[in-house]
C-alpha positions as CSV (number, residue, x, y, z in Angstrom):
1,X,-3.5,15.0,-11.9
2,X,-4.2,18.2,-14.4
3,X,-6.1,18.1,-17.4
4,X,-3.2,17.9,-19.3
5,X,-2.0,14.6,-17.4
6,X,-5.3,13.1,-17.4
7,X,-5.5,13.5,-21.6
8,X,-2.2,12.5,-22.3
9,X,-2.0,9.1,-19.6
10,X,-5.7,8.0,-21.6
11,X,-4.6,8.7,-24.8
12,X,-1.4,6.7,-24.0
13,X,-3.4,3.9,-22.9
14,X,-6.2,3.7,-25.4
15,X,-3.0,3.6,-27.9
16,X,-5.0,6.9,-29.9
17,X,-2.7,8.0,-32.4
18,X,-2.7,12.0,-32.4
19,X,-3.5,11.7,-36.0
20,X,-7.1,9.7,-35.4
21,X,-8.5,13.2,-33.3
22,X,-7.7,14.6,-36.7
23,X,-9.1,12.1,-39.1
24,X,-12.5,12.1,-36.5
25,X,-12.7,15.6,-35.4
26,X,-10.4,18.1,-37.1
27,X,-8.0,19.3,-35.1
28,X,-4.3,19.3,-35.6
29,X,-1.8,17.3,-34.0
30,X,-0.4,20.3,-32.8
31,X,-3.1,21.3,-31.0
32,X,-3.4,17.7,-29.2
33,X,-0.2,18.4,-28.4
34,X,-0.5,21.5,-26.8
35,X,-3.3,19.8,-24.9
36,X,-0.8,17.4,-23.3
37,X,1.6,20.0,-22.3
38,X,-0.8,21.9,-20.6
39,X,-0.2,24.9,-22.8
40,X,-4.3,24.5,-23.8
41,X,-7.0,23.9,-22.2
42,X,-10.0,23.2,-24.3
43,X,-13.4,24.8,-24.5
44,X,-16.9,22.8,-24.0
45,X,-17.2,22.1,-27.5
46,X,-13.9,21.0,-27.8
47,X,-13.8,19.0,-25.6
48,X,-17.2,17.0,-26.4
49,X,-15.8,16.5,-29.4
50,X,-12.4,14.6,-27.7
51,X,-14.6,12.5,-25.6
52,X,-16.5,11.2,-28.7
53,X,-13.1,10.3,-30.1
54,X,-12.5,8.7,-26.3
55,X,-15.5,7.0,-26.4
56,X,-15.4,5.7,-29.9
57,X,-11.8,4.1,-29.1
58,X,-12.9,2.7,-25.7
59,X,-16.2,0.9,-27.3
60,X,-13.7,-1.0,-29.9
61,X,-11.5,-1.7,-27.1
62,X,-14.5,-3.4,-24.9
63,X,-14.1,-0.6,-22.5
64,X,-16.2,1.5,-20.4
65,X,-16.8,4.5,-23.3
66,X,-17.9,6.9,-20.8
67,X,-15.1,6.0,-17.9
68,X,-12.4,8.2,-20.0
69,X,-15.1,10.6,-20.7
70,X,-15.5,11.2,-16.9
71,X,-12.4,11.0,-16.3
72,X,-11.2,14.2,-18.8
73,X,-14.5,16.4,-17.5
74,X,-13.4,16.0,-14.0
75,X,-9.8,16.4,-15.0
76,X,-10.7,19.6,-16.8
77,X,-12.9,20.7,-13.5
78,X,-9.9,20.2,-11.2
79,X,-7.7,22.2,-13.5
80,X,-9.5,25.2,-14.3
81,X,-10.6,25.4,-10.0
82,X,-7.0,25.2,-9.0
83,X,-4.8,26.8,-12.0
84,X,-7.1,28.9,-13.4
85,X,-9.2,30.4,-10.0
86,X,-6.1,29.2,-7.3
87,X,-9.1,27.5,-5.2
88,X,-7.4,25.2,-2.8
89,X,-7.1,21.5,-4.0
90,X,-9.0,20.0,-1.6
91,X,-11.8,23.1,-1.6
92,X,-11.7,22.2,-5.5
93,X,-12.5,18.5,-5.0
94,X,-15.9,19.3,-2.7
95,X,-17.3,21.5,-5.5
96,X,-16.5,18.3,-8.6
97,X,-18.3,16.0,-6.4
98,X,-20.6,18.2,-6.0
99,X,-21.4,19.0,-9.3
100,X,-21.1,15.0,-9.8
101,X,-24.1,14.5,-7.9
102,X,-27.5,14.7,-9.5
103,X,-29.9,17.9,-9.2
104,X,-32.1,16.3,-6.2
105,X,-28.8,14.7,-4.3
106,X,-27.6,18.2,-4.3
107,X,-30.8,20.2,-3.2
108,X,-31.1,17.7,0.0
109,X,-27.2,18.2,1.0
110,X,-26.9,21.8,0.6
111,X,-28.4,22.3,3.8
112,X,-26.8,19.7,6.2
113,X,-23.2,21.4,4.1
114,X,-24.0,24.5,5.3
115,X,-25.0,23.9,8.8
116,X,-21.6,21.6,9.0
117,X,-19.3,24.6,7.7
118,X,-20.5,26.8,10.8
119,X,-20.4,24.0,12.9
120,X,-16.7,23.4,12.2
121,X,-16.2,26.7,12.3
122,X,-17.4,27.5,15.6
123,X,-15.4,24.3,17.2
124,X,-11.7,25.1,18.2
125,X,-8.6,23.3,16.3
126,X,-8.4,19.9,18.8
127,X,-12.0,19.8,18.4
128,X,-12.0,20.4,14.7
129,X,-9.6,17.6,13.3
130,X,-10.9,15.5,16.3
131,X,-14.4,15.6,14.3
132,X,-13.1,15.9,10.8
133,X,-10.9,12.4,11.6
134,X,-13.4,10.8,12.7
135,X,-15.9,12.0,9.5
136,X,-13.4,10.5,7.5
137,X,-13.0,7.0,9.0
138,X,-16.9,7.0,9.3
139,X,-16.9,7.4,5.4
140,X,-13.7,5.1,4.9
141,X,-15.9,2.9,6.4
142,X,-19.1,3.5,4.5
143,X,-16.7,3.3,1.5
144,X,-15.8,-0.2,2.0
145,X,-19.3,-1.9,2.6
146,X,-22.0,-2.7,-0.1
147,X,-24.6,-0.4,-0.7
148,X,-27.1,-2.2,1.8
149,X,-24.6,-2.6,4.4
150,X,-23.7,0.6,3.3
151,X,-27.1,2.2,4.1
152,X,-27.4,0.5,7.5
153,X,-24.1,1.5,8.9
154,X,-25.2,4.9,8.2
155,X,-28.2,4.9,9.9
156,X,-26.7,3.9,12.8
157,X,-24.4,6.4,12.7
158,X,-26.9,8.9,12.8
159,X,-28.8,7.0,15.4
160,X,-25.6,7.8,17.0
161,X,-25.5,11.2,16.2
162,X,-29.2,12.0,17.3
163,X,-28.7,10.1,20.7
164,X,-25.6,12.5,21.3
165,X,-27.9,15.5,20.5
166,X,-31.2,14.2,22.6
167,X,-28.7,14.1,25.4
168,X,-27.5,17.6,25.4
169,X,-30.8,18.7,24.7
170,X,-32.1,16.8,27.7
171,X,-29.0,18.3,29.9
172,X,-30.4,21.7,28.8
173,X,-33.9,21.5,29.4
174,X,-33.3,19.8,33.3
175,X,-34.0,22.3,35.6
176,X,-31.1,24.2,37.1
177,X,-29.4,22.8,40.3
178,X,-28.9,24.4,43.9
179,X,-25.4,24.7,43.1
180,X,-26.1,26.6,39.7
181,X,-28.9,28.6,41.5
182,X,-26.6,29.9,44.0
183,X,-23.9,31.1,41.6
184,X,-26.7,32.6,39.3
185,X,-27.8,34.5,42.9
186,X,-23.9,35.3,43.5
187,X,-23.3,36.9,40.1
188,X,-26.5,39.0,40.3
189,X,-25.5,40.6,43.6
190,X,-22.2,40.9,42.2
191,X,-23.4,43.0,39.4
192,X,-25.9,45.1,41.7
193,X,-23.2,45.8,44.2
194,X,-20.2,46.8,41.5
């Protein structure tokens, strides 16, 4: 949902009369309503000041006060990423949850991210969406389960991973067979002879 969706469906359902973001914060209907047209899109400051209104409401409702909050900033994200830079929805969702993540979270991903892009990159298209399904149902999974369950399903799922990789290192390493010998043989006289 854009920005502009997000505002209006909270506002809607918190019951916030356009006339209360006046009263609290200054601005004019008419700018609330160009909010939920989509016509603006508001700054930073702006828009800390909307969420104190949001907030405000949802603690005299017996709400969450910082689940609309959230809700608008990642709203707001998602719009200016796709409307404003045309960066693919999907590309656009990576960077918010991203960003959602704290500072040390972040520095000990960015790594594995980046080795993962050139790994998918490298892998042809069966191989690709074979991997990328089952990523996703591996995190459907993790998705469902508590966080201890949680963590030990994804543990063995690296176990998993690493057993997969100690194998293909192991296949590498062996010495090479007679058959193997000869056709390394073959393709050197090959090249000495043409």
């Amino acid at each position: 949902m854009s920005f502009a969706e997000v505002f209006a469906d909270i506002r809607r359902r918190r019951r916030i009369p356009m006339r209360l973001f006046t009263e609290r914060i200054g601005v004019s209907p008419s700018y609330i309503h160009d909010i939920e047209r989509g016509t603006t899109l508001p700054g930073s400051d702006k828009l800390e000041a909307i969420t104190s209104v949001l907030r405000e409401v949802a603690a005299e409702q017996r709400s969450d006060p910082e689940e609309d909050a959230r809700e608008l900033f990642r709203a707001r994200e998602e719009t200016i990423y796709i409307e404003r830079l045309g960066i693919d929805p999907r590309l656009a969702h990576v960077f918010i949850a991203l960003r959602e993540l704290d500072e040390e979270a972040r520095a000990s991903i960015q790594e594995p991210i980046l080795r993962a892009i050139s790994f998918f990159a490298a892998l042809d298209d069966p191989a690709r969406q074979k991997m990328g399904t089952a990523l996703v149902d591996a995190v459907g999974v993790l998705d469902t389960l508590e966080t201890l369950d949680r963590n030990a399903v994804g543990i063995e799922i690296a176990e998993a991973v690493e057993a997969v990789v100690e194998q293909h290192k192991a296949k590498d390493a062996a010495p090479p067979t007679e058959q193997a010998e000869e056709q390394e043989q073959s393709d050197l006289q090959s090249g000495v002879s043409g």
